[in-house]
N, CA, C and O atoms as a DFTB+ gen file, in Angstrom:
560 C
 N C O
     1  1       2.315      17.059       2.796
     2  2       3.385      16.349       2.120
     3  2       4.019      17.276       1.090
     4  3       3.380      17.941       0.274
     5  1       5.280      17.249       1.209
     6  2       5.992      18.101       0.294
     7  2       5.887      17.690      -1.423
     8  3       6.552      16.807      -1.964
     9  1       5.028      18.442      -1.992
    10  2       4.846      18.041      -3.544
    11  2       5.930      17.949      -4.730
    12  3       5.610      17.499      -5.831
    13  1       7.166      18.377      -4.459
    14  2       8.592      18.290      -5.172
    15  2       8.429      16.746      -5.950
    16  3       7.660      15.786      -5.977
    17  1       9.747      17.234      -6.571
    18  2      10.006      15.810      -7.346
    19  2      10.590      15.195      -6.427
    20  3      11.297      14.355      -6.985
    21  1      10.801      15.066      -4.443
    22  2      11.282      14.091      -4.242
    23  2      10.616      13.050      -4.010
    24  3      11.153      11.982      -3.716
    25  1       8.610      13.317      -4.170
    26  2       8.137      12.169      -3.594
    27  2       7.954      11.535      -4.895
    28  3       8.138      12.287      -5.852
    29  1       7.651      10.389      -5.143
    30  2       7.429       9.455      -6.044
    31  2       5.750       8.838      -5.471
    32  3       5.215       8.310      -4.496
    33  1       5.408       9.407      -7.018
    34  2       3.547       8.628      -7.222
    35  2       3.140       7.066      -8.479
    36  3       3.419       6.905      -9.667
    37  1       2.614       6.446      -7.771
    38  2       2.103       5.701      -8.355
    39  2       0.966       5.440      -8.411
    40  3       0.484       5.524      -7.282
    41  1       0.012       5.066      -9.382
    42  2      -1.438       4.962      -9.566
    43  2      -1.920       3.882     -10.463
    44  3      -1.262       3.470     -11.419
    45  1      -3.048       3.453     -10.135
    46  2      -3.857       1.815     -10.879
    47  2      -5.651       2.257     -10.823
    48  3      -6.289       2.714      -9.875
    49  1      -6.063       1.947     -12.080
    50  2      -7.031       1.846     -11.961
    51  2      -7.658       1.133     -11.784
    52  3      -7.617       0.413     -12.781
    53  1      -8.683       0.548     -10.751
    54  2      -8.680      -0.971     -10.321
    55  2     -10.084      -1.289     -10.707
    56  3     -10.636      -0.396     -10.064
    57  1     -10.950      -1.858     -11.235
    58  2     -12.563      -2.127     -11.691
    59  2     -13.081      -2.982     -10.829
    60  3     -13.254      -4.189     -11.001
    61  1     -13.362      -2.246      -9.755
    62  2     -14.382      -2.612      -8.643
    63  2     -14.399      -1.427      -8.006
    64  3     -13.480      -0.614      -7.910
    65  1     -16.079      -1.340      -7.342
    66  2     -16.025      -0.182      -6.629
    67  2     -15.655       0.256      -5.658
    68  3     -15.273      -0.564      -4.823
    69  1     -15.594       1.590      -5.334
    70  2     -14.715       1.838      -4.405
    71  2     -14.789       1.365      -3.037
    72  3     -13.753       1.151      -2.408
    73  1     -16.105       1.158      -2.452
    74  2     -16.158       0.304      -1.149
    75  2     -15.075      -0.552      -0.833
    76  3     -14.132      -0.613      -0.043
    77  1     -15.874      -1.551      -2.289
    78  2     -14.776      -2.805      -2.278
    79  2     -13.336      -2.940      -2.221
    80  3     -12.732      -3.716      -1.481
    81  1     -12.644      -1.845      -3.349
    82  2     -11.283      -1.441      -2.985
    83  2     -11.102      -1.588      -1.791
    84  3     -10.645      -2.637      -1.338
    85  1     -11.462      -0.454      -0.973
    86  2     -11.210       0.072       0.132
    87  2     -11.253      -1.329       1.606
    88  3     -10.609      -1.538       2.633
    89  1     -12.231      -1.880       0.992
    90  2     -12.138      -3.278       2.099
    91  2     -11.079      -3.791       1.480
    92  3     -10.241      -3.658       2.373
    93  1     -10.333      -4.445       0.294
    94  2      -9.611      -5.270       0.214
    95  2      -8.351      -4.790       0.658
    96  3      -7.476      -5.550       1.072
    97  1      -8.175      -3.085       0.562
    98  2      -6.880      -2.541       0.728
    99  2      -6.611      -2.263       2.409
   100  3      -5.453      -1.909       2.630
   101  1      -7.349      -2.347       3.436
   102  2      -7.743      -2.529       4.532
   103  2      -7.913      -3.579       5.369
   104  3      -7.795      -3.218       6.540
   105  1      -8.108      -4.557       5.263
   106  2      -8.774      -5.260       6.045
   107  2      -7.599      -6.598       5.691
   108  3      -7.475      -7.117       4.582
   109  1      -6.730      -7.009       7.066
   110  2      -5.996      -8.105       7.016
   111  2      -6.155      -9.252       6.427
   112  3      -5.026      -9.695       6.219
   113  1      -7.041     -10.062       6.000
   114  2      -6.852     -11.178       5.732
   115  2      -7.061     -11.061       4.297
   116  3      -6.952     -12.070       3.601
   117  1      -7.394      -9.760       3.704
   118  2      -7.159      -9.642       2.093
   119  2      -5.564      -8.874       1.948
   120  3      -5.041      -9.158       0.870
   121  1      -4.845      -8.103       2.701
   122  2      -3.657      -7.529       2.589
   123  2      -2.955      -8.753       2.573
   124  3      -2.301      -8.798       1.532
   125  1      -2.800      -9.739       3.240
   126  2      -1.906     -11.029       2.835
   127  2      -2.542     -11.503       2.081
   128  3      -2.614     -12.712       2.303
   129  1      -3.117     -11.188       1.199
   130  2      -2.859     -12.415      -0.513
   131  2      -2.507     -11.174      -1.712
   132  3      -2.407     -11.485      -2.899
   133  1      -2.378     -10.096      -1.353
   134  2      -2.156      -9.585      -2.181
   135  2      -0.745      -8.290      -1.814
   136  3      -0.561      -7.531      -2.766
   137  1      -0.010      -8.088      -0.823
   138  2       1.063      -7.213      -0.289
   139  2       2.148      -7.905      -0.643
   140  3       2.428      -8.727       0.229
   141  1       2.949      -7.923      -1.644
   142  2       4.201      -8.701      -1.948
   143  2       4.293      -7.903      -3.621
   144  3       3.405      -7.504      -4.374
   145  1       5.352      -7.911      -3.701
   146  2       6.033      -7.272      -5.449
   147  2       6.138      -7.914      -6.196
   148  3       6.297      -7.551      -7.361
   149  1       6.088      -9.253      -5.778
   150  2       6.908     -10.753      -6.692
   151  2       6.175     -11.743      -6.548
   152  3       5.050     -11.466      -6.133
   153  1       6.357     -12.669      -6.711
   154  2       5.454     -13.945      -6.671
   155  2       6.936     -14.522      -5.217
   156  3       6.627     -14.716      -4.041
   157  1       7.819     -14.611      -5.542
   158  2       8.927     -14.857      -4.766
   159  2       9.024     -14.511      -3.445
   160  3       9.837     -15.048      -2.694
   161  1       8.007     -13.372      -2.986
   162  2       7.611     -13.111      -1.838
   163  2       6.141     -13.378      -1.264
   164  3       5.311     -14.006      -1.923
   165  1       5.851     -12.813       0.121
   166  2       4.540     -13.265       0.838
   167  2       4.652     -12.492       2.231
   168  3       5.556     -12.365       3.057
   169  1       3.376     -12.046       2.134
   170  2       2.933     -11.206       3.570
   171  2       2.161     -12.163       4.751
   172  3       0.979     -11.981       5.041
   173  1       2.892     -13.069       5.301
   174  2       2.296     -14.166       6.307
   175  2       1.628     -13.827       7.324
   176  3       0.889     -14.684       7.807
   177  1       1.693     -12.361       8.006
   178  2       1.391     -12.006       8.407
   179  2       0.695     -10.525       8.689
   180  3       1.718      -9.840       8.691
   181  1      -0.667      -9.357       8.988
   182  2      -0.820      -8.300       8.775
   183  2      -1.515      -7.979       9.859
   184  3      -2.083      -9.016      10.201
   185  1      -1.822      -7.009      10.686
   186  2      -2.352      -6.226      11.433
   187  2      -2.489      -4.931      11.498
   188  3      -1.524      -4.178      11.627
   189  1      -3.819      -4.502      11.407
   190  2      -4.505      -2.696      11.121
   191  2      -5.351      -2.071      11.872
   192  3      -6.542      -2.321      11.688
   193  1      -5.042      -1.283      12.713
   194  2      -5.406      -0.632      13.232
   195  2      -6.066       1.071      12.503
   196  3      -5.498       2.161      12.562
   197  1      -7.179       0.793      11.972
   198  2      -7.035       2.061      10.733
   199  2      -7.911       3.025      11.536
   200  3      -9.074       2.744      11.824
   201  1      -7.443       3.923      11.814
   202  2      -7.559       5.259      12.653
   203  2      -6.593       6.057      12.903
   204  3      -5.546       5.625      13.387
   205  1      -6.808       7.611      12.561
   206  2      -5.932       8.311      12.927
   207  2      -5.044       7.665      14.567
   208  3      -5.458       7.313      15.671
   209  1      -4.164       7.737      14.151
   210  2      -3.153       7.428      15.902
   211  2      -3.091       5.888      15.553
   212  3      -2.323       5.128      16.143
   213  1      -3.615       5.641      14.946
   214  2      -3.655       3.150      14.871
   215  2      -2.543       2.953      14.216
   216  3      -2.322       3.709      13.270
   217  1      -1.776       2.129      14.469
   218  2      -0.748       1.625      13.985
   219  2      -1.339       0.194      13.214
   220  3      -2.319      -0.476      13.538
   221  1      -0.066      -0.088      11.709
   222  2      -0.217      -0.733      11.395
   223  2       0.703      -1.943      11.230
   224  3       1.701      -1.682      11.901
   225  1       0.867      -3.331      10.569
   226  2       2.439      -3.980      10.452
   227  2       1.739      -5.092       9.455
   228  3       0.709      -5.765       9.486
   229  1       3.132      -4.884       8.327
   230  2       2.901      -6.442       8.014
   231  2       4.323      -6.912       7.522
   232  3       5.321      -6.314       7.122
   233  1       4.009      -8.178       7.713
   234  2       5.242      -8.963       7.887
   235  2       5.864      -9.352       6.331
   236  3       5.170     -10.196       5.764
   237  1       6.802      -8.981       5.715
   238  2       7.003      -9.032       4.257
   239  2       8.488     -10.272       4.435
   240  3       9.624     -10.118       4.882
   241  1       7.661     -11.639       3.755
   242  2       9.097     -12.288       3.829
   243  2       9.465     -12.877       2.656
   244  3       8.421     -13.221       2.103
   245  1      10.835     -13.304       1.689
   246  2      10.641     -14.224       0.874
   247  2      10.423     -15.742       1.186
   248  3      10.769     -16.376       2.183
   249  1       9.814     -16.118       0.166
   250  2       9.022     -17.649       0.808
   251  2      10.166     -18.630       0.476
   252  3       9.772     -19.785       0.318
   253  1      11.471     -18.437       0.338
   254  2      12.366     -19.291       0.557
   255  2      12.541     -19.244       2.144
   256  3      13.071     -20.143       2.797
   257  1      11.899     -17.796       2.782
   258  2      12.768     -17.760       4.064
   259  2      14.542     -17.228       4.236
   260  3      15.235     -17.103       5.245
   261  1      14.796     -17.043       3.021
   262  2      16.359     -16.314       3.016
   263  2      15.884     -14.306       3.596
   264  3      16.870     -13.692       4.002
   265  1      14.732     -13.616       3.595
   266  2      14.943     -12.661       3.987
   267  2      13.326     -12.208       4.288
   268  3      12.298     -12.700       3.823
   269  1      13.473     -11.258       5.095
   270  2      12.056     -10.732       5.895
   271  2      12.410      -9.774       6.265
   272  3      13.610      -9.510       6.333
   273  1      11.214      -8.739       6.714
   274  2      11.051      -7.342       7.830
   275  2       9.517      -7.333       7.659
   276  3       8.648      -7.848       6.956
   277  1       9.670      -6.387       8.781
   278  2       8.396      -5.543       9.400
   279  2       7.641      -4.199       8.260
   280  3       8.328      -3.232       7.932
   281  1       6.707      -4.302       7.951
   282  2       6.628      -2.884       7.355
   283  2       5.911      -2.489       7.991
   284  3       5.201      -3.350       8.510
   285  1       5.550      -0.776       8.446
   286  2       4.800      -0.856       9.532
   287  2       5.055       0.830       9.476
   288  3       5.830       1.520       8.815
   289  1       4.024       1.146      10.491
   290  2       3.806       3.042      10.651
   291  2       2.523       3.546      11.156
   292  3       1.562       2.792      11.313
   293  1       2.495       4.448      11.341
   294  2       1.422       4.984      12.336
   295  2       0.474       6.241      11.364
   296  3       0.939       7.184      10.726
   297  1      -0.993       5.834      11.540
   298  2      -1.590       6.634      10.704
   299  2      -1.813       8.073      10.999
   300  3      -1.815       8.288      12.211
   301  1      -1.973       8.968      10.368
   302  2      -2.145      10.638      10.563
   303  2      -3.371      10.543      10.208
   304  3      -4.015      10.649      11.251
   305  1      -4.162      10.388       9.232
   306  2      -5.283      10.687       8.622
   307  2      -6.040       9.746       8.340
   308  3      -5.452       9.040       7.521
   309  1      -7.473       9.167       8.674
   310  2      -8.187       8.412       7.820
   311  2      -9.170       8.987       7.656
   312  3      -9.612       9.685       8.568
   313  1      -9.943       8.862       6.231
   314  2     -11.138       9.212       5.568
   315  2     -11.546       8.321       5.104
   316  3     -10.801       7.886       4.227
   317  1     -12.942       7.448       5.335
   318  2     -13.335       6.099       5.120
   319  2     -13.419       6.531       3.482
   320  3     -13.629       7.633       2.974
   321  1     -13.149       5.111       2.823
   322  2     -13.001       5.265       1.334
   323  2     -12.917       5.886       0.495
   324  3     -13.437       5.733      -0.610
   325  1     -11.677       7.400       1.171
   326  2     -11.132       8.370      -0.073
   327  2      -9.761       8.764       0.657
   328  3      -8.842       9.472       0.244
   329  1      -9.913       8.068       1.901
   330  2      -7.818       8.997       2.193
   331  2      -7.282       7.897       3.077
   332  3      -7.862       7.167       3.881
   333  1      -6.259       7.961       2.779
   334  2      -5.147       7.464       4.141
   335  2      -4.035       8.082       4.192
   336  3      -3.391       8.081       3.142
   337  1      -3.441       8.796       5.383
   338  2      -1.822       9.038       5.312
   339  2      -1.628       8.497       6.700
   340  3      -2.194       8.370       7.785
   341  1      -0.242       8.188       5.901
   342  2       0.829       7.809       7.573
   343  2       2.122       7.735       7.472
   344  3       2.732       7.606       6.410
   345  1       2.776       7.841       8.956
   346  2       4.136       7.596       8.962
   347  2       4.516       6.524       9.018
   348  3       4.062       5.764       9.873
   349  1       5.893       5.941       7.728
   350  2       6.657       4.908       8.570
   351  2       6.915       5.210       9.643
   352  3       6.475       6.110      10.357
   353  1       8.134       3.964       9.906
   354  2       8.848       3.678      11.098
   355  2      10.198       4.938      11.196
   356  3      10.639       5.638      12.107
   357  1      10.466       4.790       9.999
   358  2      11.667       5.451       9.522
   359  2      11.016       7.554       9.408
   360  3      11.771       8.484       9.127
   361  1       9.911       7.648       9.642
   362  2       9.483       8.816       9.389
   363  2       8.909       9.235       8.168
   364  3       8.216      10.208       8.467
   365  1       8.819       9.022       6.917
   366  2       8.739       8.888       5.515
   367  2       6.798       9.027       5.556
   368  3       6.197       8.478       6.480
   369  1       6.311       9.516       4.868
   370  2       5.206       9.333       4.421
   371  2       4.423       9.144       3.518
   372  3       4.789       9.536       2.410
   373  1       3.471       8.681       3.597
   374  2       2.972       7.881       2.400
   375  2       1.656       8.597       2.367
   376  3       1.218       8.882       3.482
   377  1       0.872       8.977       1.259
   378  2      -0.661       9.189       1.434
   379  2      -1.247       8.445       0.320
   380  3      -0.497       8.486      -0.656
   381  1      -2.476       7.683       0.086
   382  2      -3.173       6.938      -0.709
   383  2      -4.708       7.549      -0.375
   384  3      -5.395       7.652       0.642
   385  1      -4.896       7.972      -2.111
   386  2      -6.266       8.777      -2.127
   387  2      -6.907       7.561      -3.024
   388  3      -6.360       6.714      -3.730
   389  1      -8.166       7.791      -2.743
   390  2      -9.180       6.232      -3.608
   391  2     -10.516       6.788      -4.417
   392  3     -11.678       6.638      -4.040
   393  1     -10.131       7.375      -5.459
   394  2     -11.110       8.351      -6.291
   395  2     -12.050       7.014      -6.953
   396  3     -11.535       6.004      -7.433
   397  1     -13.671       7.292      -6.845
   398  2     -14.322       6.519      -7.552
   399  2     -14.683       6.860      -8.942
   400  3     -14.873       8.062      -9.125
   401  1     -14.805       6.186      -9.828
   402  2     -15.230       5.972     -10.975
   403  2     -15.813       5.467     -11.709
   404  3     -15.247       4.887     -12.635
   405  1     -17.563       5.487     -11.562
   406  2     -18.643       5.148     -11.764
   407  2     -17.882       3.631     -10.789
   408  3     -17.436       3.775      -9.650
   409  1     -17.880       2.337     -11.495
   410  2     -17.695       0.879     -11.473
   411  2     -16.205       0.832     -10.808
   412  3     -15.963       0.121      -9.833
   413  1     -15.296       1.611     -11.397
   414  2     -13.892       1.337     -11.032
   415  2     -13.501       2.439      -9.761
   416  3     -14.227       3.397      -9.495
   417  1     -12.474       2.189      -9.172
   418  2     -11.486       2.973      -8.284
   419  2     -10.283       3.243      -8.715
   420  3      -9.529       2.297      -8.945
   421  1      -9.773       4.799      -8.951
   422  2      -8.474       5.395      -8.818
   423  2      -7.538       5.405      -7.716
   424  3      -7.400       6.397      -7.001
   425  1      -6.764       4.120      -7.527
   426  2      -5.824       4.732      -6.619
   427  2      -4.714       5.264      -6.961
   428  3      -4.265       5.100      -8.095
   429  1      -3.999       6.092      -5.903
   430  2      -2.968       6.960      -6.595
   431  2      -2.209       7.140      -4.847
   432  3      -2.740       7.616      -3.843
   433  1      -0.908       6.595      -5.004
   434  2      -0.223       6.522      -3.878
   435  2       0.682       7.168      -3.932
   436  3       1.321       7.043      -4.976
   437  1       1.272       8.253      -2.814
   438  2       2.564       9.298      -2.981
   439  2       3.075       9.260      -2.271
   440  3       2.304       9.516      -1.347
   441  1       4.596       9.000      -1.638
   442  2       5.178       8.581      -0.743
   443  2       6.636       8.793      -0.817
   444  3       7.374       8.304      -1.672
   445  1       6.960       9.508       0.084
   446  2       8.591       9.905       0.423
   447  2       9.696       8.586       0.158
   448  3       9.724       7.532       0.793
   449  1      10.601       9.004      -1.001
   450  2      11.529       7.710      -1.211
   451  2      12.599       7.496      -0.124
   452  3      13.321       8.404       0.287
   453  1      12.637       6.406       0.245
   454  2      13.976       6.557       1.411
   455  2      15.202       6.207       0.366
   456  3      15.018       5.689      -0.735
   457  1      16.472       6.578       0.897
   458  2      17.694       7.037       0.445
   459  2      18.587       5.542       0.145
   460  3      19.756       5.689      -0.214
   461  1      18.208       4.535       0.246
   462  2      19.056       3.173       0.194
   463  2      19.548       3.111      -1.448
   464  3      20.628       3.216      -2.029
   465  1      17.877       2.839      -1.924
   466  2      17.747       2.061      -3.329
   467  2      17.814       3.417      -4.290
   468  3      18.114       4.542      -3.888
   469  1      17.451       3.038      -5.704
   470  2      16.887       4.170      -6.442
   471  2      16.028       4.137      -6.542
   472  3      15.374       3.116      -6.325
   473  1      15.349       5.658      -7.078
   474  2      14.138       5.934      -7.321
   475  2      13.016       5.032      -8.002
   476  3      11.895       4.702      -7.613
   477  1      13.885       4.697      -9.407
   478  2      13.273       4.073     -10.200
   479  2      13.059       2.461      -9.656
   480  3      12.040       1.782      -9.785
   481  1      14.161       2.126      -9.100
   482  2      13.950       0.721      -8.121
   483  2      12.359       0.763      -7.199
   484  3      11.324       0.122      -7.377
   485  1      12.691       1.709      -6.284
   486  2      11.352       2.205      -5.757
   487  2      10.106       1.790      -6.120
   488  3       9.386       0.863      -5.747
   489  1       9.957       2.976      -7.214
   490  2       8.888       2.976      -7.779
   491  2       8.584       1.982      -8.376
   492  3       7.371       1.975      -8.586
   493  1       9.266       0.820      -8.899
   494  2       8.865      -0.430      -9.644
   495  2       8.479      -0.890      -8.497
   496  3       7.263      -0.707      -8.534
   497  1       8.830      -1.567      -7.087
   498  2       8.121      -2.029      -5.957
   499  2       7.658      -1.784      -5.693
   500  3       7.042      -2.685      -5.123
   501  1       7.098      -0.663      -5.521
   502  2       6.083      -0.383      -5.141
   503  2       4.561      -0.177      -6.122
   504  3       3.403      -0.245      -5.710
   505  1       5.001       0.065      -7.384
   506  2       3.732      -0.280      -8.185
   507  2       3.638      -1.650      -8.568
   508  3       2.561      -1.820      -9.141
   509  1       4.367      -2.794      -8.489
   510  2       4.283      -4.305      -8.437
   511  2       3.226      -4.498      -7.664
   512  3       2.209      -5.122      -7.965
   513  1       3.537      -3.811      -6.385
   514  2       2.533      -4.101      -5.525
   515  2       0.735      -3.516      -5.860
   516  3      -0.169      -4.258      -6.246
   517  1       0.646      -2.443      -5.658
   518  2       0.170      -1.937      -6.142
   519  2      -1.204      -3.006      -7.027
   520  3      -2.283      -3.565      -6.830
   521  1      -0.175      -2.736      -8.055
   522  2      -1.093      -3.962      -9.573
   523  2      -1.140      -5.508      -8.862
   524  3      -2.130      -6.217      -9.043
   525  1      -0.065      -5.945      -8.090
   526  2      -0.731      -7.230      -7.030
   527  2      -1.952      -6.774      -6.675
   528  3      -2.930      -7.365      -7.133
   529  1      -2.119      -5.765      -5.890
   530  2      -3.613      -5.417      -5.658
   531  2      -4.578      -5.320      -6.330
   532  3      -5.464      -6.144      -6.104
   533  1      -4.763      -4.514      -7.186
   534  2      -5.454      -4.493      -8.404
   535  2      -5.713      -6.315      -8.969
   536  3      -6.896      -6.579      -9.187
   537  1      -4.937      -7.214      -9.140
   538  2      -5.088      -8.340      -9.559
   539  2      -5.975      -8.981      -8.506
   540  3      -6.716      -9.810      -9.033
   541  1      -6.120      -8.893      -7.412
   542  2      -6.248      -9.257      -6.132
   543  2      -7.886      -8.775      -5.971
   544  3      -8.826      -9.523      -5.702
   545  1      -7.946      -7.198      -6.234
   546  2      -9.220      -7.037      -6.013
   547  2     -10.194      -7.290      -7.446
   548  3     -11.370      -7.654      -7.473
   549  1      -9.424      -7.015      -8.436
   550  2     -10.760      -7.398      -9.655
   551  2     -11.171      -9.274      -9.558
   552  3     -12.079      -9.736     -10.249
   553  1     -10.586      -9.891      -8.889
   554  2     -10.559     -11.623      -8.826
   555  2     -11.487     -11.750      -7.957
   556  3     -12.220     -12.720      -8.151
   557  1     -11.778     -10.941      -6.825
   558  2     -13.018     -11.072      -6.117
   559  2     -14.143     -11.336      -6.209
   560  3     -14.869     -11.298      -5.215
């Protein structure tokens, strides 16, 4: 991944261990209660295939139902509870490293911005999410 200022990083320190992270950030039926930026949205649907070559998707809609898509991409790399990279759909990549810390987990996510929104837009959605997670896994 190209290390420039074009990718944009975000990181949470989450207090549970890293196993646990790693199952909640993995495993479908915890990615829908916690994959959404807003309360205004909801992931109704998720499927993971986590293996290099596995594809993944989840379904991101607002819960009025006024708007939805697919998020979704194909993995390059897995390292059970310290790596993931993959491609979107769109080509863009993302890598999420899961550093332990004694009790807690470092995640730290870096990922190619696509050209629509701004940066700073970006990066707020995507660390919303993010800290959804974090809220998601310390409640466990």
């Amino acid at each position: 991944m190209d290390k420039n200022n074009s990718v944009i990083t975000i990181e949470a320190i989450v207090h549970a261990p890293v196993e646990k992270v790693w199952e909640y950030w993995t495993v479908p039926d915890h990615i829908t209660k916690w994959n959404n930026a807003s309360d205004d949205w909801h992931t109704p649907h998720a499927e993971n295939d986590l293996r290099a070559g596995g594809k993944f998707v989840t379904r991101m809609e607002a819960k009025d139902g006024s708007f939805g898509f697919d998020f979704g991409g194909i993995y390059d790399e897995v390292r059970d509870q310290e790596f993931i990279s993959y491609k979107l759909e769109d080509g863009r990549k993302v890598e999420i490293t899961f550093i332990p810390l004694e009790n807690d987990t470092k995640v730290v996510e870096v990922f190619d911005p696509e050209t629509t929104n701004p940066i700073e837009m970006q990066q707020e959605g995507w660390q919303s999410i993010l800290n959804n997670f974090k809220k998601h896994a310390e409640q466990q």
